[in-house]
C-alpha angles and dihedrals in degrees: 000000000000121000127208119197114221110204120191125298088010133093142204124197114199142178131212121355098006132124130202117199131176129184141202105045110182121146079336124096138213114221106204121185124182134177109197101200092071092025087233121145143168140197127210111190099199135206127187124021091230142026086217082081098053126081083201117051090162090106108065092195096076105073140042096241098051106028086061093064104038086046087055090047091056101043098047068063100064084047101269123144113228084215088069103043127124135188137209117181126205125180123051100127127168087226101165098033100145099061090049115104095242110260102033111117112246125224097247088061103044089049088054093054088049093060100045091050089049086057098054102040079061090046086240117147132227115223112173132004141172116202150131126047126098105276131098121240134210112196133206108202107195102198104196092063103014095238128150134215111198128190129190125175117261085012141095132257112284113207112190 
């Protein structure tokens, strides 16, 4: 079984026996697609909900709006269908809550709405997710059957 290893702002696609795993989730997301006829699948770790906050958009992995589409583009390469693609989506943690003035929207979640509204704006659904909170999360995403592993500390293991 090979493993790849998604840091952030990067991402890996994948077919067959592979596993992407990413670890560390705190206010980023992995956006995870899969398309279970051709066991392909792909993981964005995103950074940042908008390249508007960034000085470099060179890496489209970074951000909602660009990483869905690159991870699409690679994946119609290993032989998916973006017709049949489904997400799930992990990370967006508050994670430093406390120290935030109430009201203000957090990172996590913005990067959360961003990648909703990337999806979407793909006409990709969501179909499971697991998010929020204030703990970190590590993921397994296992490519041939689409199925995630998810770890958080003091938690157990989360399968979606």
């Amino acid at each position: 079984m090979k493993e790849v290893i998604v840091k952030v702002a990067d991402w890996a696609a994948e077919r067959g026996d592979g596993v992407l795993v990413t670890l560390g989730l705190g206010s980023c997301v992995a956006i995870m697609l899969h398309d279970a006829q051709t066991n392909a699948g792909a993981m964005a770790h995103v950074l940042l909900p908008s390249i508007s906050l960034a000085r470099d958009i060179t890496n489209r992995a970074k951000f909602p709006e660009t990483a869905v589409p690159l991870l699409i583009e690679r994946l119609k390469g290993l032989g998916a269908d973006p017709r049949r693609l489904v997400a799930k989506l992990a990370g967006g943690a508050s994670m430093f809550g406390q120290l935030v003035t109430p009201g203000t929207i957090q990172m996590g979640e913005r990067n959360l709405l961003a990648s909703r509204s990337a999806l979407r704006a793909a006409a990709i659904p969501i179909i499971r997710e697991s998010v929020g909170g204030e703990r970190g999360r590590s993921v397994r995403f296992h490519v041939k059957d689409g199925r995630v592993e998810i770890r958080s500390v003091g938690a157990d293991v989360n399968v979606i």
